[in-house]
C-alpha positions in Angstrom: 198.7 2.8 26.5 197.0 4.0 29.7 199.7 4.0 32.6 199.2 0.8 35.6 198.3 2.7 38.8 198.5 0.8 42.1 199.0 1.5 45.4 201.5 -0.3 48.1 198.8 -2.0 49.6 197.0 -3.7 46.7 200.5 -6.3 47.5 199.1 -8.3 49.9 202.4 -10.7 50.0 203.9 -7.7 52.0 201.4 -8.4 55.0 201.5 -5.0 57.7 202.9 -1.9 55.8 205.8 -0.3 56.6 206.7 3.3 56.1 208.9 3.2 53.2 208.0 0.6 49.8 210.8 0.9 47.2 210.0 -0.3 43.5 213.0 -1.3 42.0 213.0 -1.1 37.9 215.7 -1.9 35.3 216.9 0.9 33.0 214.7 -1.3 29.8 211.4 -1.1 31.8 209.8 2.3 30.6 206.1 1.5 30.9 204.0 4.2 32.7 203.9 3.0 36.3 202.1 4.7 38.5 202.5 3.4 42.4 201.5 5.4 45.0 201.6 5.0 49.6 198.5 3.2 50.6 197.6 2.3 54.4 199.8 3.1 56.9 202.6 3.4 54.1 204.2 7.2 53.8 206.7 6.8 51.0 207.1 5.4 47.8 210.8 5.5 46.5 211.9 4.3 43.2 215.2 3.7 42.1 216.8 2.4 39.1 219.3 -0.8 39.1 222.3 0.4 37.3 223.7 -1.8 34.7 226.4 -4.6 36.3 225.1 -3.5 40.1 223.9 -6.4 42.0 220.4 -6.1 43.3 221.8 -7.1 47.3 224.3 -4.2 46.7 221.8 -1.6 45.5 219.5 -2.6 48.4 221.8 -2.6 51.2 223.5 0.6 50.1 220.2 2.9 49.3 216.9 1.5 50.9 215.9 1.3 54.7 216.4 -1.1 56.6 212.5 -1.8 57.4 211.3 -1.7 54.0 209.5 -3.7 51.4 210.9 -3.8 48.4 209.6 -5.0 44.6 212.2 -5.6 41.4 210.7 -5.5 38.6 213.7 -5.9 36.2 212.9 -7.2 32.8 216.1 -8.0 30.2 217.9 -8.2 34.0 219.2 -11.7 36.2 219.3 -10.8 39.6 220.7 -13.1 42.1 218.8 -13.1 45.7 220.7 -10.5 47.9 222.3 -12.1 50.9 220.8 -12.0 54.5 223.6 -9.6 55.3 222.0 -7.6 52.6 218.7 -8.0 52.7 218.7 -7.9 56.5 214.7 -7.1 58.1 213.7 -5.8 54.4 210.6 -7.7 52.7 211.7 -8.7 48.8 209.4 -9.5 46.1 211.3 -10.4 42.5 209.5 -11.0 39.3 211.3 -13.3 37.2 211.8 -11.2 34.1 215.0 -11.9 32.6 215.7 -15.9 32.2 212.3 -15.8 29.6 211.6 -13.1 26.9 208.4 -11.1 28.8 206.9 -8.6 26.9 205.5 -5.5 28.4 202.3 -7.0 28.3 203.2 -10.0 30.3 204.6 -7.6 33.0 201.3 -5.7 33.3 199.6 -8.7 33.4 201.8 -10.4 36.4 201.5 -6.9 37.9 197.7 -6.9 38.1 198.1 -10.2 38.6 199.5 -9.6 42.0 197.3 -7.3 42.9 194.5 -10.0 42.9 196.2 -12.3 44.8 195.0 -13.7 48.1 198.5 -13.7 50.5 196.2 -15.1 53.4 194.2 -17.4 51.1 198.0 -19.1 49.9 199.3 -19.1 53.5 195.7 -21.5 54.1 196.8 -23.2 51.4 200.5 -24.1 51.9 199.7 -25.1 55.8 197.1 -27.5 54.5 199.4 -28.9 51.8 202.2 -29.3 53.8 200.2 -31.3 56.4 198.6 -33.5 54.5 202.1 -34.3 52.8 203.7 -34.2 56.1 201.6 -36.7 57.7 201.6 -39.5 54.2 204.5 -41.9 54.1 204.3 -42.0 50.6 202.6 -39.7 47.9 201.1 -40.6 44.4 201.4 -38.1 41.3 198.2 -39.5 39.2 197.0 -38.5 35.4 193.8 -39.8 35.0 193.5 -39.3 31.1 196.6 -41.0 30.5 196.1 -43.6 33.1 199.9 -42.9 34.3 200.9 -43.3 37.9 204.4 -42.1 40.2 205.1 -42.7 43.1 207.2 -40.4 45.5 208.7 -41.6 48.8 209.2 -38.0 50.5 211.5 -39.7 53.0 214.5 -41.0 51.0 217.1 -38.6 50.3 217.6 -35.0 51.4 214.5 -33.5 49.9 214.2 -29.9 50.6 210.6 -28.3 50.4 210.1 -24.6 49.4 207.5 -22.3 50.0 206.7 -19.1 47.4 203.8 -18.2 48.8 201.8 -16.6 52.0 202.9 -13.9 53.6 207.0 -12.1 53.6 208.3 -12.1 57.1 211.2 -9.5 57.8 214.0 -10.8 55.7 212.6 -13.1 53.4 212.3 -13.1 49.7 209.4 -14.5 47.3 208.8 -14.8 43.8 206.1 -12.1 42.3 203.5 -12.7 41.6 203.6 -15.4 45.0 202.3 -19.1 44.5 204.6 -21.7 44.2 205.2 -24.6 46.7 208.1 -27.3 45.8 210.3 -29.9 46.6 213.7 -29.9 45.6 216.9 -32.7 45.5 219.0 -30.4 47.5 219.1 -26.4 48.4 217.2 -24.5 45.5 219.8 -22.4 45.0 222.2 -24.8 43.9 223.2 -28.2 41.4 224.6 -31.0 42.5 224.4 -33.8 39.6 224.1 -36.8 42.4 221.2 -34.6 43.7 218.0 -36.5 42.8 214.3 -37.2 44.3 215.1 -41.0 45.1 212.2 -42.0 46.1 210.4 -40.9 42.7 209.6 -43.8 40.4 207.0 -44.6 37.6 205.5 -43.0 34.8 204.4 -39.4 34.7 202.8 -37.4 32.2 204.0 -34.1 30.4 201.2 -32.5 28.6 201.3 -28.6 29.3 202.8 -25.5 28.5 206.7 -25.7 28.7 209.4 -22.8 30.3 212.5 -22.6 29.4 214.6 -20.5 31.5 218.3 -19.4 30.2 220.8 -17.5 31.9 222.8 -14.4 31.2 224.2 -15.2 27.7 222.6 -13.2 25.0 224.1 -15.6 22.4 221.7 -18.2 24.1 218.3 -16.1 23.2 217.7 -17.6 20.1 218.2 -21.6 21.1 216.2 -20.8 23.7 213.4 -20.0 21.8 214.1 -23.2 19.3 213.6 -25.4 22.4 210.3 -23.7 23.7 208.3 -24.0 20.2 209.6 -27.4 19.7 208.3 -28.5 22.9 205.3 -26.2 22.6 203.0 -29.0 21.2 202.5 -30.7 24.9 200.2 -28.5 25.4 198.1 -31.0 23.9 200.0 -33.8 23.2 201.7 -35.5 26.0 204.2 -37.9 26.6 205.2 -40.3 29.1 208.4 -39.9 31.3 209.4 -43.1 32.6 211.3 -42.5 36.3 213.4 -45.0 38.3 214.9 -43.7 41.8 214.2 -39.7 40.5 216.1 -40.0 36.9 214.1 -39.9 33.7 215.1 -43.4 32.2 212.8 -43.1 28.7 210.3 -41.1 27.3 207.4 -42.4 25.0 205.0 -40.1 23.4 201.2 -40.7 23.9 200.2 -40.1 20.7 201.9 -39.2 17.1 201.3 -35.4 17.0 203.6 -36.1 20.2 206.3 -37.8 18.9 208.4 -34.2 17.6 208.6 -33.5 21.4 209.3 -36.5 22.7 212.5 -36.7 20.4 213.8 -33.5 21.5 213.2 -34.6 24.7 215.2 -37.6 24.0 217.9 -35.5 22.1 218.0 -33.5 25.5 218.7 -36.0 27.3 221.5 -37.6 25.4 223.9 -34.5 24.6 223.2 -33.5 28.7 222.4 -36.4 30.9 222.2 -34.0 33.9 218.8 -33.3 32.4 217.9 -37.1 33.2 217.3 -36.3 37.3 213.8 -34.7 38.3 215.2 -31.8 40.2 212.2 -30.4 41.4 208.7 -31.3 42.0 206.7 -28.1 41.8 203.2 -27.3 42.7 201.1 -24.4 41.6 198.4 -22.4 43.8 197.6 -19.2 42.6 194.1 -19.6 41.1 194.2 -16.3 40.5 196.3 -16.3 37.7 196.4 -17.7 33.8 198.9 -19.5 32.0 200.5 -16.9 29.3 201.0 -18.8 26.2 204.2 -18.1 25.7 207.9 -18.9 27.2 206.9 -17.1 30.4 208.6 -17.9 33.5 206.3 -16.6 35.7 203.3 -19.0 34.8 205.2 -21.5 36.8 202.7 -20.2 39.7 199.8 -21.0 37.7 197.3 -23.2 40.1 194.1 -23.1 37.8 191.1 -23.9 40.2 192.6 -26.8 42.2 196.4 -26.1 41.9 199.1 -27.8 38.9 201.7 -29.8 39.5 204.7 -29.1 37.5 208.4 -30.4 36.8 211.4 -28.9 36.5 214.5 -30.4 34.8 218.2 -28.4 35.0 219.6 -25.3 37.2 221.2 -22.6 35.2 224.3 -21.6 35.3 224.9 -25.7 36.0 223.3 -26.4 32.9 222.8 -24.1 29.5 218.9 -24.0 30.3 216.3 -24.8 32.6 213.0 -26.4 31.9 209.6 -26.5 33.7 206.3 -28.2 32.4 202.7 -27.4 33.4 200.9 -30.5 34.3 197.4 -29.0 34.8 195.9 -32.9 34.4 197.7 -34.6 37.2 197.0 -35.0 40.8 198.6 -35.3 44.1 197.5 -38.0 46.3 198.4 -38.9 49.7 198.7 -42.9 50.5 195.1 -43.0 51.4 194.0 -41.7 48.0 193.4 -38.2 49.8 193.9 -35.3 46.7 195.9 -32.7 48.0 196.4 -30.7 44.6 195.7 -31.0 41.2 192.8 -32.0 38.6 190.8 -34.3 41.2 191.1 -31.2 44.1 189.0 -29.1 41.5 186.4 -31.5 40.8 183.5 -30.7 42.5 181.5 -33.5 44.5 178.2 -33.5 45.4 176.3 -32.5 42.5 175.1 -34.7 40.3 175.8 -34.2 36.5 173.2 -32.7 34.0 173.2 -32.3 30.4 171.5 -29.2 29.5 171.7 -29.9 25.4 168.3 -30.3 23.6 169.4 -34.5 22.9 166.1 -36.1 24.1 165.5 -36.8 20.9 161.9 -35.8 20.8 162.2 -31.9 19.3 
């Protein structure tokens, strides 16, 4: 296999360069990784997370205090280092140890990355975030389905994330960048009374699912059980039905559906802390693909007009967490205004031709 060469600056997330980038890699990752100083970047230092180190510990103790820094730590959790830790350092994480990514799916994420348009999801997120800011009320729509939720962004304590645009000095993003979200309380944390209140109606699952576990290797293989027997969403979805941002039933759209849409149900019943919507997620890297697979990092997925998708459950609080592509539905503002999703991508202002020989006449 040909070894991935890049260069510090083909990761636009980092903005200006500093002198120093570190890559940071787990003793399992061995692929052939060539990454050498671009602009105005002298050094390249790469250093290995020992096994049972924390990633804030290895960071405070052996890399400069200006530097940007990328983990790329498959078969590892890392918790975020702590702002004492971190202190003016840029950090970029890819998720690569709650799902099974291959070596593939790492080289892919990697190039991935160093597609991606930092400036292009800084646009992005500002626009977003005022069109959201500025509607009382917002509408998640799936037109296929003819389901419709409604989320009022003002009751409770939402808290809304941003995974995307440019690092300043001290902050930490997901890699490759692109997600934007809204959460029931800090992201970091479970509270089981945490909830989006002001989320009710019917939405519509019909995507690829993730299922995140934590640390427990004994956990690996349930893990996988759950992702294959909620695998068939991907095209055939079900309806959750939400009152005050708790899942209250769950009806599948059609019969291919319906194996889903019990575990689902099964879910729910054994751990009714799966029942609250604990985060609203949204999508906007168009530059990436969804993996079909159990792939945590295709939660940034934004196909041409951004995905919205849903997560259910915070690990360690609860055994797993799950998150479900919903590349179908929109986001609305009050006024009908699409601020993400299938009806953002449509294109308007061209009329519609068939190009098939079907006159009839041939």
């Amino acid at each position: 296999m040909s070894p991935l060469e890049f260069t510090t600056s083909d990761f636009g997330q980092f903005g200006e360069p500093a002198e120093t980038f570190c890559l940071i890699t787990s003793e399992q990752y061995r692929e052939p990784l060539s990454l050498v100083p671009g602009d105005g970047c002298s050094r390249v230092l790469h250093l290995k997370l020992p096994p049972g180190a924390r990633l804030g510990e290895l960071i405070a103790r052996s890399v400069p205090a200006d530097a940007h820094v990328l983990a790329v730590c498959p078969g590892r959790f890392l918790d975020s280092p702590t702002e004492q830790e971190l202190g003016g350092r840029k950090l970029a994480v890819l998720p690569a140890g709650s799902t099974p990514l291959t070596d593939e799916h790492i080289r892919y994420f990697l190039r991935t990355a160093a597609r991606s348009d930092a400036r292009q999801h800084a646009r992005t997120a500002e626009e977003f975030f005022d069109l959201v800011g500025a509607s009382a009320r917002l509408t998640i729509v799936d037109d296929t389905s003819g389901t419709e939720a409604e989320f009022d962004h003002g009751l409770g304590e939402c808290v809304w994330n941003q995974q995307a645009g440019l690092l300043e000095a001290g902050d930490q993003q997901i890699f490759p960048p692109g997600k934007l979200s809204v959460t029931a309380a800090e992201i970091t944390t479970f509270a089981p009374d945490a909830r989006l209140l002001g989320l009710n109606g019917d939405l519509t699952l019909r995507g690829w699912p993730i299922v995140h576990r934590h640390e427990d290797p004994a956990d690996g293989a349930e893990q996988q059980r759950l992702f294959e027997a909620l695998s068939p969403l991907v095209a055939n979805p079900v309806t959750l039905h939400i009152t005050a941002g708790s899942i209250e039933g769950v009806t599948p759209q059609t019969t291919a559906a319906t194996p889903a849409a019990a575990e689902l149900e099964k879910l729910l019943t054994d751990d009714p802390r799966y029942r609250v919507i604990w985060e609203l997620g949204f999508g906007i890297n168009t530059t990436t693909e969804v993996i079909p697979a159990n792939c945590g990092p295709n939660e940034v997925y934004g196909a041409t007009g951004g995905v919205v998708n849903l997560g259910l459950g915070v690990t360690p609080a609860t055994r797993f967490a799950l998150a479900f592509l919903c590349p179908r539905s929109s986001l609305l503002t009050s006024d009908g205004t699409a601020v993400l999703g299938a009806r953002k991508a449509m294109r308007r202002g061209r009329m519609q031709r068939v190009s098939s020989a079907g006159c009839g006449c041939h």
